[in-house]
Structures are given as structure tokens and as C-alpha cells.
C-alpha positions as CSV (number, residue, x, y, z in Angstrom):
1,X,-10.0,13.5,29.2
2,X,-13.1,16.1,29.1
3,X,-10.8,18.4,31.4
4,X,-8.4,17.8,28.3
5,X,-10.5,18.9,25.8
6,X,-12.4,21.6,28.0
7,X,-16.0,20.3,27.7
8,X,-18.2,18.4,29.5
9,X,-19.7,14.7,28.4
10,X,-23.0,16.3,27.7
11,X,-21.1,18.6,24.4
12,X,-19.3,15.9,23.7
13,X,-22.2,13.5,23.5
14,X,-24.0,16.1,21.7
15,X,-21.1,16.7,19.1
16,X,-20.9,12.8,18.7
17,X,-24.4,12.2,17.9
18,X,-25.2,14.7,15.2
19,X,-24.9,14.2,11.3
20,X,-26.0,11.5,9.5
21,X,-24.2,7.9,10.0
22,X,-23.0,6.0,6.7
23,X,-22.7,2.1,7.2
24,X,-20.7,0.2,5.3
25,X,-19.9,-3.4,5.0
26,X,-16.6,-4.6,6.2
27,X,-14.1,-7.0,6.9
28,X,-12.5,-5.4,8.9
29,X,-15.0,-4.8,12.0
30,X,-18.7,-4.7,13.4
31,X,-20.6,-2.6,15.3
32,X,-22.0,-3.9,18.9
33,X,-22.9,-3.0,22.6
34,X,-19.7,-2.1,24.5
35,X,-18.8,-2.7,28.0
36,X,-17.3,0.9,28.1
37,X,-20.2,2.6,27.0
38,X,-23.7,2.1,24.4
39,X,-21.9,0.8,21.1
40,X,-18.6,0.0,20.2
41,X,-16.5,-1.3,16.9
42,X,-15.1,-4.6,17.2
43,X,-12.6,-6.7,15.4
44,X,-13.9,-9.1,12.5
45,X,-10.5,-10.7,11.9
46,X,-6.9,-10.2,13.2
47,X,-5.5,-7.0,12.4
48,X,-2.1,-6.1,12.0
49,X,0.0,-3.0,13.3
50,X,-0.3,-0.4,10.4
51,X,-3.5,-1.9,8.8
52,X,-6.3,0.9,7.6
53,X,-9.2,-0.4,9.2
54,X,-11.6,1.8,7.4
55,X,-13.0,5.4,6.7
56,X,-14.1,7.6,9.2
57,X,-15.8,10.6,7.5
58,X,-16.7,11.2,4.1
59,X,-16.3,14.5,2.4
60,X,-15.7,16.1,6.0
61,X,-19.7,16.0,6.4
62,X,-21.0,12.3,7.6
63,X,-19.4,10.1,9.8
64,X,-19.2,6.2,9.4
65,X,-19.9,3.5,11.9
66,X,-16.0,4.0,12.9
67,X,-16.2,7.8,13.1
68,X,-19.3,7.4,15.2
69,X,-18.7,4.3,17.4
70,X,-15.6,4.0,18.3
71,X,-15.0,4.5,21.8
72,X,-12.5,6.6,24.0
73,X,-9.7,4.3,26.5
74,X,-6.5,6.2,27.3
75,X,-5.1,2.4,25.9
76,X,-6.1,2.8,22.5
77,X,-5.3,0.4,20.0
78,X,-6.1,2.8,17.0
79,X,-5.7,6.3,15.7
80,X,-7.7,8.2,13.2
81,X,-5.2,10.1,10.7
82,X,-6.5,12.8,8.8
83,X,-6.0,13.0,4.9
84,X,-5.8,16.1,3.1
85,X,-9.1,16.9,2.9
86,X,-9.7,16.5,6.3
87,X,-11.5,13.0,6.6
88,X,-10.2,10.8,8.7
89,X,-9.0,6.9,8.3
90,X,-8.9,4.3,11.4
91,X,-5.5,2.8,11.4
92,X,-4.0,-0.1,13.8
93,X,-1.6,1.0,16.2
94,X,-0.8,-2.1,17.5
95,X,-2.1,-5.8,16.8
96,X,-5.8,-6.3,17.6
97,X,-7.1,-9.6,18.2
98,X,-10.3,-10.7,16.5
99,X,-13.1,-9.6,18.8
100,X,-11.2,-7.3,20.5
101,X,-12.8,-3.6,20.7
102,X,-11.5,-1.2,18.5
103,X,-10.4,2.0,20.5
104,X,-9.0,5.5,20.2
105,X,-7.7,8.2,22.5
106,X,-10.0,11.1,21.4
107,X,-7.4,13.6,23.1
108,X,-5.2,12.1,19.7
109,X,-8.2,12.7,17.2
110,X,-9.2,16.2,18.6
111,X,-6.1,17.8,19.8
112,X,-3.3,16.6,17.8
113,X,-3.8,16.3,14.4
114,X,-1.9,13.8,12.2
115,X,-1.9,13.7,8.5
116,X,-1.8,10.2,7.0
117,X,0.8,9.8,4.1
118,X,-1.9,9.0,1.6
119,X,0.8,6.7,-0.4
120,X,0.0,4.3,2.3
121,X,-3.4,4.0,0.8
């Protein structure tokens, strides 16, 4: 995946890690230590295929616990979208099982762009 997106896991731990993080309270998931690697974002609940699990930037400047936290596996379960202004959302793309860790493909996030219908929201 690094090969993929031409940079090595120091950059990419040093992109991850700057800006300020913005917490919020949800339903939906919760932050804790990950077998893949440091921290992770975990299911609170069952979530459905197509479910908006939350926000991952505001105002394209600070990243939330899901923009942050969420971890890489070439099996992802989720998908950040991008709305119009360029923040993301975290949405299901398959049924996640309460507990389960919430995870992306970052080659999806970085290198293929997809807008979210924002009707959906």
C-alpha cells in the first residue's frame, strides 16, 4: 500500500499525526488499542451497509477520532466519501458487527476520490 501511494510509513505517520484531533461523542463507535496497529475505531452497535458512521474532518482543517484512527486493511469495511467541500464522512460498506474494528483502504481515501450524494445526509 505505501508502494501505492509512493511514500514510506514514516510520511505517512507524519501526515497522520499532525493537526488538531476533535472528539465527539457517538453512537456509533469508540476509540481503543488495535491489534493492527496503536489505536483503532470500533463498533458501538450493529451497523448496517450504507449507514454514515460519522464525520471525518471539519472544515477541511481538523480531523476527528474517525479521520485520525481508523486503520488501513486491504478488507475494509468502510469508506470515507468526500462532500463538496472536501471533508470527509465514514460510511459502512458492508455490515459491521458490534465490536468489530472499523477499517478503510487508504489507497480508496487518498487515491480515488469519491463524492458522497449529500441527499443521503
Amino acid at each position: 500500500m505505501l508502494k501505492d501511494l509512493n511514500t514510506t510509513k514514516e510520511q505517512l505517520n507524519t501526515i497522520t499525526d499532525s493537526g488538531n484531533v476533535i472528539e465527539f461523542k457517538s453512537d456509533y463507535y469508540y476509540k481503543d488499542k488495535s491489534k493492527i496497529d496503536g489505536y483503532g475505531v470500533f463498533a458501538s452497535k450493529n451497523i448496517s451497509k450504507g449507514d454514515v458512521i460519522g464525520v471525518g474532518s471539519v472544515d477541511n482543517k481538523y480531523k476527528t477520532i474517525l479521520g485520525r484512527y481508523t486503520n488501513h486493511h486491504d478488507n475494509n469495511n468502510a469508506r470515507f466519501y468526500y462532500l463538496k467541500n472536501n471533508d470527509v464522512v465514514l460510511v459502512a460498506e458492508v455490515y459491521i458487527s458490534k465490536s468489530t474494528e472499523i477499517l478503510i483502504n487508504y489507497r480508496d481515501h487518498v487515491l480515488n476520490k469519491i463524492y458522497l450524494n449529500e441527499e443521503r445526509l
